[in-house]
VOBA-1610 file (N, C-alpha, C; in pm, whole numbers, padded with zeros to 5 digits, always signed):
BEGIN
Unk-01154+00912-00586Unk-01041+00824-00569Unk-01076+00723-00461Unk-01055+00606-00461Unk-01059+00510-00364Unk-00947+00412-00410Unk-00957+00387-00244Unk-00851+00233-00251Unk-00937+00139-00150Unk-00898+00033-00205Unk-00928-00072-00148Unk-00911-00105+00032Unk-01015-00142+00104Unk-00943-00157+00263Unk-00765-00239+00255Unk-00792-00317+00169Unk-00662-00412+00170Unk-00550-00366+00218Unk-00582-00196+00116Unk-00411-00121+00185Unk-00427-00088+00318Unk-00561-00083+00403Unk-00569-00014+00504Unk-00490-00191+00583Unk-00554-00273+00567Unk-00503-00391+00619Unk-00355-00451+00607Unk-00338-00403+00469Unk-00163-00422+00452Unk-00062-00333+00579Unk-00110-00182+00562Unk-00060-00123+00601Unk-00023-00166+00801Unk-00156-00211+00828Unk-00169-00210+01000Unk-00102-00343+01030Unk-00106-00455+00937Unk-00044-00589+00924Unk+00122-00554+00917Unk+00148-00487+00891Unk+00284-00466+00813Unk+00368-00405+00974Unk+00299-00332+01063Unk+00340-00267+01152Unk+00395-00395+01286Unk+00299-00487+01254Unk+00319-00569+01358Unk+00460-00668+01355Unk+00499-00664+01193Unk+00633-00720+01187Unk+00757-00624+01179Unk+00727-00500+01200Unk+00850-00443+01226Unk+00910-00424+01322Unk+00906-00481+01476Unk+01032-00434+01543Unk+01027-00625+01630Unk+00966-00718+01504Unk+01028-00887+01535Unk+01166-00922+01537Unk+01185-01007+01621Unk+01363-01033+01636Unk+01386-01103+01496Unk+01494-01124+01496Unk+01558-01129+01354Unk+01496-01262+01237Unk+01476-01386+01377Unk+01468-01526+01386Unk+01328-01536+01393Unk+01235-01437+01384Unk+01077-01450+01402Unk+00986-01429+01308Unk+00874-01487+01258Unk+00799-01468+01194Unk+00610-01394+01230Unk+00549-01362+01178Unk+00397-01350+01250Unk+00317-01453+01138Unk+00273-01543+01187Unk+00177-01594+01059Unk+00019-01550+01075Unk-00006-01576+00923Unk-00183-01538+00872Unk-00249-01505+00961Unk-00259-01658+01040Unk-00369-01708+01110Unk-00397-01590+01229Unk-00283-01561+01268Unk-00274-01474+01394Unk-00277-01330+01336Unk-00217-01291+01211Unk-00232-01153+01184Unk-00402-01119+01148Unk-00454-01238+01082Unk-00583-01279+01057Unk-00683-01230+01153Unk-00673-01311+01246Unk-00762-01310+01441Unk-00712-01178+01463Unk-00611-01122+01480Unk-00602-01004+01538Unk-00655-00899+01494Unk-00673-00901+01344Unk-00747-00741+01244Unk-00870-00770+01227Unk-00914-00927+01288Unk-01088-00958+01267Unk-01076-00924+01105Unk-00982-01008+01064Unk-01012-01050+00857Unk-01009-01207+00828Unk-01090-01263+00709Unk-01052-01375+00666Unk-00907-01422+00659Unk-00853-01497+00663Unk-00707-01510+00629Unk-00688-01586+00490Unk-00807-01609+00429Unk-00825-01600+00257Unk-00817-01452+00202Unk-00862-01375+00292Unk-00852-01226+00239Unk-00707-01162+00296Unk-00680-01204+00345Unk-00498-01173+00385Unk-00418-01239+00348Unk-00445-01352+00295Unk-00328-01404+00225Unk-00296-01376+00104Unk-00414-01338+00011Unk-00399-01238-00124Unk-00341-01132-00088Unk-00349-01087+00003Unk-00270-00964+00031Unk-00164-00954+00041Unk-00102-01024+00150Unk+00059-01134+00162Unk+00121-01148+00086Unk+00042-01205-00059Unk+00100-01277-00162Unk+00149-01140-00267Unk+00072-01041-00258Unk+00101-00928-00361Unk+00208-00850-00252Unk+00238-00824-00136Unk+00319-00805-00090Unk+00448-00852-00066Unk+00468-00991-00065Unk+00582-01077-00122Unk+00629-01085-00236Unk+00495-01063-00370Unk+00559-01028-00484Unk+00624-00918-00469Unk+00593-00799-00481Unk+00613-00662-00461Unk+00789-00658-00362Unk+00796-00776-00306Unk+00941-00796-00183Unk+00916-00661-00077Unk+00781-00669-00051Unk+00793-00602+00096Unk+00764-00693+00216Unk+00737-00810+00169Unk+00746-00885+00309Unk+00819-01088+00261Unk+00844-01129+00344Unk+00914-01304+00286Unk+00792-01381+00362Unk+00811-01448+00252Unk+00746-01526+00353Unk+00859-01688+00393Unk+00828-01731+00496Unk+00923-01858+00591Unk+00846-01929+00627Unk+00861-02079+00512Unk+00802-02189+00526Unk+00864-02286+00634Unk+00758-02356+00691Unk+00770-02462+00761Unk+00656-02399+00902Unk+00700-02497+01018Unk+00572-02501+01175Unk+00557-02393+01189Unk+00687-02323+01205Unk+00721-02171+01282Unk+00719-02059+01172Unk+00710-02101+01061Unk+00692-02010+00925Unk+00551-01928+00956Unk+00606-01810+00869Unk+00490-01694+00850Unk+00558-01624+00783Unk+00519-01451+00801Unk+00581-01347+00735Unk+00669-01235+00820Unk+00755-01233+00740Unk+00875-01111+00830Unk+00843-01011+00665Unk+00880-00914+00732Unk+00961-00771+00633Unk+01090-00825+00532Unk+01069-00813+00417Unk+01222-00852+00380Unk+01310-00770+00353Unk+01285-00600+00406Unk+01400-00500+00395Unk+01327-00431+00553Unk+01445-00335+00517Unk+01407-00285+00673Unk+01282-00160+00693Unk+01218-00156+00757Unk+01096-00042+00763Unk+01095+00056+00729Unk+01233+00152+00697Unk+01272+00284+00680Unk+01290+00286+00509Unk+01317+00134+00464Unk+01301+00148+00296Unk+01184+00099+00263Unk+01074+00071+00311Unk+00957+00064+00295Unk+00781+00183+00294Unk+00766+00263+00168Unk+00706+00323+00204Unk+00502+00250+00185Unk+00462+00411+00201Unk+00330+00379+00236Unk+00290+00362+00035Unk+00340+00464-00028Unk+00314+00434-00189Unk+00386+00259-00188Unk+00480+00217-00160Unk+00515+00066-00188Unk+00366-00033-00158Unk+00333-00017-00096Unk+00222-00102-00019Unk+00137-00027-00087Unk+00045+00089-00098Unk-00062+00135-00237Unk-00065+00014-00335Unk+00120+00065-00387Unk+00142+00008-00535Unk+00152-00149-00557Unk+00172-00237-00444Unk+00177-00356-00425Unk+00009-00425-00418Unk-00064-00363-00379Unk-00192-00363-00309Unk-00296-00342-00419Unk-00266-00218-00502Unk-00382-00183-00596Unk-00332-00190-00731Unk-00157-00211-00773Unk-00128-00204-00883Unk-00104-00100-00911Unk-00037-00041-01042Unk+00018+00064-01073Unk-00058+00140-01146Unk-00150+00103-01210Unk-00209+00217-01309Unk-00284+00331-01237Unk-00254+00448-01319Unk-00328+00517-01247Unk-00442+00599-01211Unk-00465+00678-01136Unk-00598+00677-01062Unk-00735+00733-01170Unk-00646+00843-01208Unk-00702+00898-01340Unk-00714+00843-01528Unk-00805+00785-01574Unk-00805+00734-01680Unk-00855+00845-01809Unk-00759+00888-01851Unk-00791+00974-01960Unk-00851+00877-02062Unk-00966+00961-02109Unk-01036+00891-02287Unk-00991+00977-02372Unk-00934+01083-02373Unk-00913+01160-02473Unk-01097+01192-02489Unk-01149+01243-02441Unk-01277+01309-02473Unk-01257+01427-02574Unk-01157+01492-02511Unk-01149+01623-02602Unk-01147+01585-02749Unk-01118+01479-02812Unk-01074+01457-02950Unk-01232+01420-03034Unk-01324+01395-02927Unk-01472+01381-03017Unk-01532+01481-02956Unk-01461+01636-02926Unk-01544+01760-02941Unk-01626+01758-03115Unk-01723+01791-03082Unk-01809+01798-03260Unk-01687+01931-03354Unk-01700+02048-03284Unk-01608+02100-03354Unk-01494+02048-03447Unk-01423+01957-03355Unk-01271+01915-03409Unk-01304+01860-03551Unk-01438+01807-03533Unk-01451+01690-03617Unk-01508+01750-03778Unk-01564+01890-03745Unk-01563+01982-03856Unk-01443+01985-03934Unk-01470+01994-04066Unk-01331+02011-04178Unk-01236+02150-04058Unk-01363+02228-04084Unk-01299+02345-04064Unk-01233+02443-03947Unk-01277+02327-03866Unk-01136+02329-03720Unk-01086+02221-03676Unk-01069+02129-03812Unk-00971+02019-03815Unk-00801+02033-03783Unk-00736+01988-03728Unk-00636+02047-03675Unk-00605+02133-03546Unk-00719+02205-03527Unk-00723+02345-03389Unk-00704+02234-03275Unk-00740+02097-03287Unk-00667+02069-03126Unk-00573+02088-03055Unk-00563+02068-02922Unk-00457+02109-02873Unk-00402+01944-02852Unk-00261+01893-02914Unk-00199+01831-02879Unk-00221+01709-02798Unk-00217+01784-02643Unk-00217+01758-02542Unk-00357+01768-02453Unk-00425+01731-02368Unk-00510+01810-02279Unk-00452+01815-02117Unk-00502+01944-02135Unk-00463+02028-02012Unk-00515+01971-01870Unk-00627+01891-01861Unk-00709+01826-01812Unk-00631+01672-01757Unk-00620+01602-01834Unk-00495+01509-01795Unk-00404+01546-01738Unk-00303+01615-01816Unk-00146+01646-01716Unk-00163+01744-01579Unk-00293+01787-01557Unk-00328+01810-01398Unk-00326+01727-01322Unk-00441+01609-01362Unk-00468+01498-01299Unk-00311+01400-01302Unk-00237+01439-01367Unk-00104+01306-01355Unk-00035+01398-01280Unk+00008+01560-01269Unk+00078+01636-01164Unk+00006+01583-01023Unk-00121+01611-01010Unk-00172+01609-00870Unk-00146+01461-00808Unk-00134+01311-00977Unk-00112+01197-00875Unk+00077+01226-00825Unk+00118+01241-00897Unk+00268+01227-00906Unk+00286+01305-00762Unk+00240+01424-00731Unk+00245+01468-00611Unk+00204+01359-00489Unk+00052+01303-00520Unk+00042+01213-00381Unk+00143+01111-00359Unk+00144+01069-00472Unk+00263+00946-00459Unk+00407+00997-00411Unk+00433+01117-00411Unk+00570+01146-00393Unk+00534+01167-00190Unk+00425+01248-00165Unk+00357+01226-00043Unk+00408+01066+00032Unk+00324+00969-00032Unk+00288+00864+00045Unk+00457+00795+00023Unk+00538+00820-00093Unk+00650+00817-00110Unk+00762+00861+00027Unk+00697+00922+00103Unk+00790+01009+00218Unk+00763+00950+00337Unk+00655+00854+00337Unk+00583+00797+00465Unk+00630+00628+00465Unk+00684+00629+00528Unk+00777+00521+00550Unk+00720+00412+00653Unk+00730+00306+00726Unk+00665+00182+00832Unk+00798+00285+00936Unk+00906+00276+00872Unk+01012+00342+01051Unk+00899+00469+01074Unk+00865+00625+00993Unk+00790+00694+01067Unk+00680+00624+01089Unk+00614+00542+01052Unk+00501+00533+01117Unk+00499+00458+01249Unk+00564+00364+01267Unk+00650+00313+01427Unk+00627+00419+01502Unk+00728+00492+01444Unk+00755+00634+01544Unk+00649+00696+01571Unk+00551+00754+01478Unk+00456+00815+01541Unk+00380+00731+01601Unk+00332+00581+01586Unk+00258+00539+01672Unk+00339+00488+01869Unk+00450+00463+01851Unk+00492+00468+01946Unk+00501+00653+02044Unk+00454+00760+01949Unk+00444+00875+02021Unk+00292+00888+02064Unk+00221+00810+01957Unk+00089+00811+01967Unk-00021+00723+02078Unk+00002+00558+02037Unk-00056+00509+02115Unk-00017+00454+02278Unk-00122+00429+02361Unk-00096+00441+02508Unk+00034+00311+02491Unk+00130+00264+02586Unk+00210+00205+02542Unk+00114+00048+02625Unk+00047+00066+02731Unk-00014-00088+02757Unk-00035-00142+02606Unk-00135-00068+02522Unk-00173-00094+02375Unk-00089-00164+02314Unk+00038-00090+02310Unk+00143-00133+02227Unk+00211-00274+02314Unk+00185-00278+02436Unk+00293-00412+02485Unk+00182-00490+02489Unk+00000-00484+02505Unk-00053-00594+02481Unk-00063-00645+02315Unk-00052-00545+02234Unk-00019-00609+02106Unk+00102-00753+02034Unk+00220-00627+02130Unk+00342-00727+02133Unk+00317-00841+02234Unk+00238-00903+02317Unk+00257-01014+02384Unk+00165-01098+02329Unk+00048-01071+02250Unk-00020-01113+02170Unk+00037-01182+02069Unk+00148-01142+02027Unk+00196-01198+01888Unk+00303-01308+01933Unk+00375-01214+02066Unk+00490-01329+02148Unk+00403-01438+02155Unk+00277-01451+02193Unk+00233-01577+02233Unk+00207-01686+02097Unk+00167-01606+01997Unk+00151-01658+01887Unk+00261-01731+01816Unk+00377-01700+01853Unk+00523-01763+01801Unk+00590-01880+01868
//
């Protein structure tokens, strides 16, 4: 299984606009410089995240990107699914159906339906997603405000104040 850094970048981008005053934006350029990314490579990102309506974007000088719901209805599967698209992780071929057997007259029919093999692999995604489904930008605030030293966190925030 892999995902793309993008979500790792969506995800850390996404943190920095959640606790902006109402009237504020963070733009590219600065979310850009701060994660050391292209801001050609963050703005594709932006853009599937604005589709998706987890973030607005606000045109004009002072324009950039805010959250367009609040952090606590925003999970970590929203941003996955915004990020990598929906299909999922596991691609069944139906292999089982060109077992040589099947293909005999004479255990024509003996398939099973279904394979057992697939609906594991769609239980085990349906589980992560219900996982990353529970992990929200408000807990993750929270744990990083339990987590990181708080200088960290107020030179982050004056970093961005300056940027606005």
């Amino acid at each position: 299984m892999h995902y793309s850094v993008g979500v790792e970048y969506g995800l850390h981008c996404l943190v920095y606009l959640i606790d902006l005053p109402e009237d504020s934006t963070i733009g590219i350029k600065e979310l850009a410089a701060f994660q050391g990314v292209s801001e050609t490579y963050l703005s594709k990102i932006f853009g599937k995240l604005a589709k998706a309506g987890i973030v607005r974007s606000v045109p004009g000088v002072k324009g950039g990107y805010r959250l367009a719901k609040p952090p606590a209805e925003i999970s970590f599967w929203d941003v996955v699914e915004a990020v990598e698209g929906a299909r999922p992780i596991f691609q069944c071929k139906n292999v089982k159906d060109q077992c040589l057997l099947y293909k005999d007259d004479q255990y024509a029919g003996c398939a099973l339906s279904y394979c057992t093999i697939n609906l594991t692999m769609i239980e085990a995604e349906e589980r992560m997603r219900d996982y990353l489904r529970g992990k929200t930008l408000a807990w993750l605030n929270e744990e990083l405000r339990r987590d990181l030293p708080e200088q960290i966190r107020a030179a982050t925030k004056a970093y961005f104040d300056a940027a606005r």
